[in-house]
C-alpha positions in Angstrom: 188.8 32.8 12.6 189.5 33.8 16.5 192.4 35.6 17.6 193.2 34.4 20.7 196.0 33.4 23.1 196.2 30.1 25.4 195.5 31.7 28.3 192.2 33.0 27.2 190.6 33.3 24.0 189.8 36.2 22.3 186.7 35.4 20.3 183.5 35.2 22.5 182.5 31.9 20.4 185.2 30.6 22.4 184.7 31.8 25.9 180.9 30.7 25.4 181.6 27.8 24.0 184.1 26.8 26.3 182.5 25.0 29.2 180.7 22.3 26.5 184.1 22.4 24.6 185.9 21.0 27.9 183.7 18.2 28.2 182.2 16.9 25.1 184.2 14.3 25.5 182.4 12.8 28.2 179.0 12.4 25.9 177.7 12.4 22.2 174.7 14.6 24.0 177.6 17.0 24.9 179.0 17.4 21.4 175.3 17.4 19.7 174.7 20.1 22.3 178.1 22.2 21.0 177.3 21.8 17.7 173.6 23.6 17.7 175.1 26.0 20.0 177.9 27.2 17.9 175.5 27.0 14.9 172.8 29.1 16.5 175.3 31.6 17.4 177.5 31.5 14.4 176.5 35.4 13.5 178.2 36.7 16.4 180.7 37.4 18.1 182.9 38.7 15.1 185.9 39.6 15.4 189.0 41.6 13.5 190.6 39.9 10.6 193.7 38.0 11.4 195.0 37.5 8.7 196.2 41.7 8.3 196.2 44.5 10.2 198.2 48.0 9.3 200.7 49.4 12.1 201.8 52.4 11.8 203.9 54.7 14.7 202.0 57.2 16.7 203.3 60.7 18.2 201.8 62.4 20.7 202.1 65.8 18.3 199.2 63.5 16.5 195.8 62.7 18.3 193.9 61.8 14.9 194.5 58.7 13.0 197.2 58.7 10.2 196.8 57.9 6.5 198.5 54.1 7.3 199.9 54.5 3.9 203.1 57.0 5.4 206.7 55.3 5.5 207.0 53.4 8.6 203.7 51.4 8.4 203.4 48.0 8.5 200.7 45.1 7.6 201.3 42.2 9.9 199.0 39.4 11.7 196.7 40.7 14.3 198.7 38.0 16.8 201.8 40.4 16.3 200.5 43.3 17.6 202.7 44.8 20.1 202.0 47.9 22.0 204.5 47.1 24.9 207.3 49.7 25.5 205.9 51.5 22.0 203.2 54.0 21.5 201.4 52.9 18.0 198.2 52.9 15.6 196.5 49.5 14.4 194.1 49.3 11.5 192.0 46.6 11.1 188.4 45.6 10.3 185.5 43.3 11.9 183.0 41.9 9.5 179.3 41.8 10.8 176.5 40.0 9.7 173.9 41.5 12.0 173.7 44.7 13.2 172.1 43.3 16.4 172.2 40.4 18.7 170.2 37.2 18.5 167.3 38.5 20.0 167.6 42.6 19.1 170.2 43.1 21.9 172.8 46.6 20.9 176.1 45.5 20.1 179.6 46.4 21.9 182.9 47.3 21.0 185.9 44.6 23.4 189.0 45.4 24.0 190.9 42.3 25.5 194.6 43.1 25.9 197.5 44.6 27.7 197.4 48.1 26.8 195.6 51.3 26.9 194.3 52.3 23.8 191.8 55.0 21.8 189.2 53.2 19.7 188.0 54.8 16.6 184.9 53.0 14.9 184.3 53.6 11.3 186.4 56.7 11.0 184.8 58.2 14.6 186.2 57.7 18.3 184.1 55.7 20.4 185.9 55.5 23.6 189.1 55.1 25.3 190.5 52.7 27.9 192.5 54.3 30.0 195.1 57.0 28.2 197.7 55.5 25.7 200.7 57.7 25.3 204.4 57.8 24.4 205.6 57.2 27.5 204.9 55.7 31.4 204.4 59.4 33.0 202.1 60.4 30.0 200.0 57.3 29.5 196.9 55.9 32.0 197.1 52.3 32.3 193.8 50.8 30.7 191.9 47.7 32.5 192.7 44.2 30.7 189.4 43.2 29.5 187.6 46.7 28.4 184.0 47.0 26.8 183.3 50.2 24.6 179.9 51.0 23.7 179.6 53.0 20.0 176.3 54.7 18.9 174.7 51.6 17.6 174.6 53.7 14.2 178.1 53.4 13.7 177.5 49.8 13.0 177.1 48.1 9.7 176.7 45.1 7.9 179.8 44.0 5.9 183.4 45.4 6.9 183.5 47.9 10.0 186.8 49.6 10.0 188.9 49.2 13.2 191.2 51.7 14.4 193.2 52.2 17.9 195.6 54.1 19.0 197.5 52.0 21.9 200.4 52.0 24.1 201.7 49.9 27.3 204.5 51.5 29.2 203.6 50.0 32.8 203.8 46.6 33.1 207.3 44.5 33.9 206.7 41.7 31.9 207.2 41.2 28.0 204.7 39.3 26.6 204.4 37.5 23.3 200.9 37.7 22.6 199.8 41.0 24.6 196.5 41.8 22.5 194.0 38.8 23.7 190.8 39.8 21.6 189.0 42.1 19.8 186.1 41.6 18.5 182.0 43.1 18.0 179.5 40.8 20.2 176.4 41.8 22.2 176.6 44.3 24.9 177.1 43.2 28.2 179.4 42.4 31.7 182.5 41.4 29.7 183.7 39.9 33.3 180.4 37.8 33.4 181.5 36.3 30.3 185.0 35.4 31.0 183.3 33.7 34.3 180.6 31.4 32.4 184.1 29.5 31.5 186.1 29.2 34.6 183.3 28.8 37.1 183.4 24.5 36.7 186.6 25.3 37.9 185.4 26.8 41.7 183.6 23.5 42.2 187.2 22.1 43.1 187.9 25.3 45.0 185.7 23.6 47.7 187.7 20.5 47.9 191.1 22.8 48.3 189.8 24.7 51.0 189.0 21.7 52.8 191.9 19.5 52.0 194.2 22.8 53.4 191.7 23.3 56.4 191.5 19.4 57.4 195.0 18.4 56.9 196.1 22.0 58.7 194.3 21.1 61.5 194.6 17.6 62.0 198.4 17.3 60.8 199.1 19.5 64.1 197.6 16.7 66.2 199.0 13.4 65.1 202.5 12.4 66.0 202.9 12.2 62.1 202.5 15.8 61.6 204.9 16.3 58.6 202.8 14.1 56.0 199.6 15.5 56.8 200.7 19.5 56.7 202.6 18.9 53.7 199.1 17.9 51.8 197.7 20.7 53.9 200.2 22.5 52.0 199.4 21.2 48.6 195.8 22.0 48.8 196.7 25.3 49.6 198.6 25.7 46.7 195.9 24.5 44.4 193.5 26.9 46.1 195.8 29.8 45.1 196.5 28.6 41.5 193.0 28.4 41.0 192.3 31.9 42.2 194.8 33.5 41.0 193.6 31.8 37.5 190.0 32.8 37.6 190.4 36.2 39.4 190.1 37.6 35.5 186.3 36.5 35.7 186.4 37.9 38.9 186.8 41.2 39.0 188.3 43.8 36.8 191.7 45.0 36.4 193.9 47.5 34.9 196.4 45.6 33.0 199.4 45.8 34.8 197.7 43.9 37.4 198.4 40.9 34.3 201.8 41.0 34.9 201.2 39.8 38.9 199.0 37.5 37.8 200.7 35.6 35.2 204.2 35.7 37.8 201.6 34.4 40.6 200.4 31.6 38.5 203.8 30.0 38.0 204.8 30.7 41.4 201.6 28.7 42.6 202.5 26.0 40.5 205.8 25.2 41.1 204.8 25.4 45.1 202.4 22.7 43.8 205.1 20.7 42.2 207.5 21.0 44.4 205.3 20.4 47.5 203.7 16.9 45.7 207.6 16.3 45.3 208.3 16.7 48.9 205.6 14.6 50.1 206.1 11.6 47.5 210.0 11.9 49.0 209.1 12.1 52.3 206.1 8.9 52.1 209.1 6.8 51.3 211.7 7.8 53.3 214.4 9.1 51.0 217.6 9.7 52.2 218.9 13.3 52.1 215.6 14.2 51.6 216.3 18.5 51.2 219.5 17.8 49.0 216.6 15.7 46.5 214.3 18.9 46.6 216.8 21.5 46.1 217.9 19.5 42.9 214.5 19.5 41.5 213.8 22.8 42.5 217.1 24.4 40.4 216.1 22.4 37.9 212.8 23.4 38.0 213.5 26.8 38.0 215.9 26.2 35.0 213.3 24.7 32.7 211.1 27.4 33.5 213.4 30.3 32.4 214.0 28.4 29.1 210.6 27.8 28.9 208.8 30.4 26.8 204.9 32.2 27.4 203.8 31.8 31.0 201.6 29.2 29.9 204.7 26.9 29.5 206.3 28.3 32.4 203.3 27.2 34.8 202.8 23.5 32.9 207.2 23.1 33.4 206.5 24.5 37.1 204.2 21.3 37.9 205.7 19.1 35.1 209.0 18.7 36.1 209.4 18.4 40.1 206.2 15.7 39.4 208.7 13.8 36.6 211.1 13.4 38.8 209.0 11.8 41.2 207.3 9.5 39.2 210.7 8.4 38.2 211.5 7.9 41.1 208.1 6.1 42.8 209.0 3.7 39.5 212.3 2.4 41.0 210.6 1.7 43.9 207.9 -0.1 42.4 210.1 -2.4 40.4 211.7 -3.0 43.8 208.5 -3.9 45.1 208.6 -1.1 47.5 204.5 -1.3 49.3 202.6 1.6 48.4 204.8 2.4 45.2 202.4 1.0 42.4 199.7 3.7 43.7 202.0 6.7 43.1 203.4 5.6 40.1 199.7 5.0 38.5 198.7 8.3 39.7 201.2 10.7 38.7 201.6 8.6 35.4 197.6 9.2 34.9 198.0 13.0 36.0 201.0 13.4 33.8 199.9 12.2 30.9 196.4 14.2 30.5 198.2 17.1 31.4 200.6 16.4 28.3 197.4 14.9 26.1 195.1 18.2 26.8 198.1 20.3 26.6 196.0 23.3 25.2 194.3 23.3 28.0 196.7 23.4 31.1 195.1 25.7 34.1 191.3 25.4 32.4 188.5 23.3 34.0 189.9 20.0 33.1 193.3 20.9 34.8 191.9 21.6 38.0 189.3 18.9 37.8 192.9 16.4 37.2 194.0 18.1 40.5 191.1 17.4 42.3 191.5 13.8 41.4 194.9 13.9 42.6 194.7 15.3 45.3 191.7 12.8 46.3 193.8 9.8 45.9 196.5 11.5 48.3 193.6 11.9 50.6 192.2 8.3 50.6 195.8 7.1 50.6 196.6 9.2 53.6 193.6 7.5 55.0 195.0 4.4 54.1 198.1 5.5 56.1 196.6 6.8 59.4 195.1 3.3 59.3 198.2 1.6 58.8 200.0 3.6 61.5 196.9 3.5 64.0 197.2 -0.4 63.9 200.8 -0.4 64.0 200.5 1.7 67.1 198.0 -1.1 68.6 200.1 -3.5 68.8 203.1 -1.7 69.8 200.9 -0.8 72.9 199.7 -4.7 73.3 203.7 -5.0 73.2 203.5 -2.9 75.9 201.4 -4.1 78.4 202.2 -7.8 77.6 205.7 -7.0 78.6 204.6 -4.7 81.4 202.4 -7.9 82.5 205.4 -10.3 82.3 207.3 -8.0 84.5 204.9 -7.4 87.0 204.0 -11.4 87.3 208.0 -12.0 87.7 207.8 -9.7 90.5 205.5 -11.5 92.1 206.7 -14.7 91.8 210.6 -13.1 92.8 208.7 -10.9 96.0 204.7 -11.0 96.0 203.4 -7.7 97.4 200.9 -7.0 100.7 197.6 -5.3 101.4 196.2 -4.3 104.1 192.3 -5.7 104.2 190.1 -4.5 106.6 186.3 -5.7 107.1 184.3 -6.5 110.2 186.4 -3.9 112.4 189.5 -6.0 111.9 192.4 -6.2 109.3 194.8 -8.3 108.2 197.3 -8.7 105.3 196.9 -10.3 102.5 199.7 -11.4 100.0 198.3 -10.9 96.4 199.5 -13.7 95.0 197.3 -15.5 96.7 194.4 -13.7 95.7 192.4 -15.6 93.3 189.8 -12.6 91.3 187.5 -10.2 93.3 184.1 -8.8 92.6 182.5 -5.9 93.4 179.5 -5.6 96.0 177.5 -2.6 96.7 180.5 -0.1 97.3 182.8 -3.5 98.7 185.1 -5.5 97.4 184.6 -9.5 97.4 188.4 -11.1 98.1 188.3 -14.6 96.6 191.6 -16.2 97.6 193.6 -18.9 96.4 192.2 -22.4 97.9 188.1 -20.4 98.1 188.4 -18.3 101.2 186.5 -14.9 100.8 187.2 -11.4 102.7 185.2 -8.8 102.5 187.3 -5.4 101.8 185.7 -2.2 102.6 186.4 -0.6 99.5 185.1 -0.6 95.9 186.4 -2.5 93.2 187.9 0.6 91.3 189.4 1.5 94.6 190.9 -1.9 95.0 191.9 -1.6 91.3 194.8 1.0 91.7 196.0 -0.5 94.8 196.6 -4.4 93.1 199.4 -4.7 91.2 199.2 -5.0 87.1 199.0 -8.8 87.0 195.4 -8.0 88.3 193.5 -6.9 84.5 189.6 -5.8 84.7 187.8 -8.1 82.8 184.2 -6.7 83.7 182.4 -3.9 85.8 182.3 -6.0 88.7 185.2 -8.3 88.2 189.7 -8.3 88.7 191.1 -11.2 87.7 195.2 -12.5 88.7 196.3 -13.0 85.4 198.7 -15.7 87.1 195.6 -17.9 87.8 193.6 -17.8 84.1 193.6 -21.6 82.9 191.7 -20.4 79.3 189.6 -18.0 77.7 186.3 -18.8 75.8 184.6 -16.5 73.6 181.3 -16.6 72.2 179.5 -15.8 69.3 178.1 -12.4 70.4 182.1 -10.9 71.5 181.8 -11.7 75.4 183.9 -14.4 76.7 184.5 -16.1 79.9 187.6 -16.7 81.7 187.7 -19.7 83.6 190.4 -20.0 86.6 192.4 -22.7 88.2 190.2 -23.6 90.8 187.4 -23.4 87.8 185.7 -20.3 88.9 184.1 -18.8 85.8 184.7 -14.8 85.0 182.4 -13.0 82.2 184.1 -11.3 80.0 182.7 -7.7 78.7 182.9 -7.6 75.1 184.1 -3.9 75.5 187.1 -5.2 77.5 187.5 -8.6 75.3 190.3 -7.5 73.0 192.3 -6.0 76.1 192.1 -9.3 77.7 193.0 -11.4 74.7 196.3 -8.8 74.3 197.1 -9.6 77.9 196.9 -13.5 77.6 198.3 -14.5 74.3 
């Protein structure tokens, strides 16, 4: 029987096992693998009985361990030890099968909890983790996750009599499971150990990095910034839940440190609910839009006050604000709002694991459920930059159509003049009479209206910015007057012709085709 909290177990079975646990469900191979493994390794870890354990007050006047049979002791679960704000000895005892590990490896005493304690094995002291002591100014805060090493003497098969003397006077937070494990396994990097089950998780630390990196960087670029910073945003926030979740594996720390880490968690996630709030909001225009978000976030902050463990406090964080707006993206959809359906599938899918694998909320599959989300937001942003990019297409084809219109009404109301010099002479030409040119070793060829050709001592690009916008480049070596294009043929490889009034023919580059076509329709 483990003693263990949600946030991390306290039996080693568990923390090995945890990885295949997560996904077993994914493959008969996966399960058949769990089983053996547990089987093989069913010997150790062991850990103290649950079931009763023997509390009894500690002074400082006292440094050895009591009778536990003086008025004022207690037998209580092992889940209700308490040493916060209280200086006491436990008594309790760990039943081992084998005095070594699978393979002859020595065996260590771990101390998983928020406390700092004095370990006793078998009636002798075998360590300490930090200083316990009656008070803050006496007591040495002890790491969170502590391995002792005992002679390897001290242990024995059958019962193994547990005894610690603990206290925790520095952190801020009451918990109400402070004592995550304790229990006899093989000697080793207890941190290691706690790693082997969230590193699945990093794999979707890459993804977060990039999401916040790309959508950063790219969101400050494009005229819809606000969209594309706000997933920026998201991703970061997942990034930092994730950290802030797996930094126990990470590195070690003295248990106060627990405190910031649990508070930093929640705060994570309800910037990650609150921010996938914002941007469902925000996608569909909602009116009043900061009015909305300071709603969800009171009562987000509400639900997570009543909510008790930090566990629940983290799973209300993302839970609620994302409630709301899949409540909301369902309105839409049954108004047949575009786009709706999506969200509504999404966060209905995200929700609803997160509720079915309750037990376990901020573990691999959590983060793995993220990184799905957080993909679709992705491919749907895509889907939106595509949208926008087209709708920005033809508002420019608008443009230049109507910019087109106006410059041939012009014409027709007062045609402009050039000034056309070639053979040492010049004259001026009106350019509504001028037909197309085509460029001619640095010159321009004038065809005008009625097949008359002048030869203009500049190139084409030259004569380009000097012809009003009813002339359109249609080729390298080719302006046409719009006001004289009869029709436009296209052929099968995406060039065209244009063929004029007077039935001169004009290639069309297949580069240019879709300008011209905008032009002319």
């Amino acid at each position: 029987m483990y003693f263990e909290l949600k946030v991390l177990c306290g039996g080693v079975k568990q923390v090995y096992g945890r990885l295949m646990r997560h996904w077993s469900f994914l493959s008969l191979c996966f399960l058949i693998i769990l089983i053996a493994g547990e089987e093989a390794a069913a010997k150790l870890p062991a850990v103290i009985e649950t079931e009763s354990v023997i509390v009894c007050p500690a002074s400082s006047a006292n440094g050895e361990p009591p009778d536990f049979n003086t008025p004022g002791c207690k037998t209580i679960p092992a889940t209700q030890i308490n040493p916060q704000n209280s200086f006491i000895w436990v008594k309790g005892k760990i039943t081992l099968e084998e005095t070594r590990g699978a393979n002859g490896e020595p065996l260590a005493l771990y101390v998983l909890g928020k406390m700092s304690s004095d370990v006793y094995l078998n009636g002798r002291y075998v360590g300490s983790n930090g200083r316990p002591g009656p008070d803050k100014r006496s007591e040495i805060a002890g790491q969170m996750d502590a391995a002792i090493y005992p002679p390897q003497s001290l242990f024995r098969i059958g019962d193994n009599e547990i005894v610690f003397r603990a206290s925790s006077h520095h952190g801020f937070l009451d918990l109400r499971n402070p004592i995550h494990g304790i229990f006899i396994s093989q000697a080793g990097d207890i941190h290691n150990t706690i790693l082997r089950g969230y590193w699945p998780s990093l794999l979707t630390l890459g993804l977060f990095l990039v999401g916040t990196l790309y959508f950063a960087i790219t969101g400050a670029s494009r005229r819809d910034r606000k969209r594309a910073l706000t997933i920026s945003i998201i991703c970061a926030f997942a990034a930092a839940q994730l950290l802030a979740e797996v930094y126990r594996g990470l590195a070690p720390y003295a248990y106060p440190v627990h405190d910031l880490r649990l508070i930093l968690i929640t705060l994570f996630s309800a910037g990650f609910g609150l921010s996938v709030a914002y941007h469902v909001f925000s996608t569909f225009n909602f009116q009043s839009i900061r009015t909305i978000l300071a709603g969800v976030a009171a009562l987000s902050l509400t639900a997570i006050a009543a909510s008790p463990g930090f566990d629940m406090k983290a799973a209300i964080a993302i839970i609620v604000p994302l409630t709301i707006s899949l409540a909301a993206t369902a309105v839409l959809c049954f108004k047949r709002r575009p786009r709706a359906f999506s969200y509504v599938l999404s966060l209905f899918i995200f929700l609803a694991a997160n509720i079915a694998f309750a037990d376990l909320f901020l573990d691999v599959l959590f983060f793995y459920l993220v990184a799905s989300f957080l993909l679709f937001l992705f491919v749907e942003q895509g889907f939106a930059l595509v949208r926008e990019a087209e709708q920005r297409r033809k508002e420019q084809a608008r443009a230049e159509r109507l910019e087109l219109a106006l410059e041939q009404a012009k014409e027709r109301d007062e045609a402009t003049t050039i000034n056309v010099t070639s053979a040492g002479k010049m004259e001026r030409v009106c350019t509504d009479q001028i037909a197309h040119c085509r460029g001619a070793s640095g010159y321009s060829e004038i065809v005008l209206k009625g097949g008359r050709e002048i030869l203009h001592a500049i190139t084409l690009a030259e004569m380009e910015q000097i012809l009003p916008a009813t002339f359109l480049r249609v080729h390298r070596s080719h302006l046409v007057n719009t006001a004289f294009v009869k029709s436009l043929n296209r052929d099968h490889a995406g060039t065209g012709m244009l063929i004029l009034e007077d039935g001169s023919e004009i290639p069309v580059s297949r580069r240019i085709m879709p300008k011209v076509r905008a032009a002319l329709s």
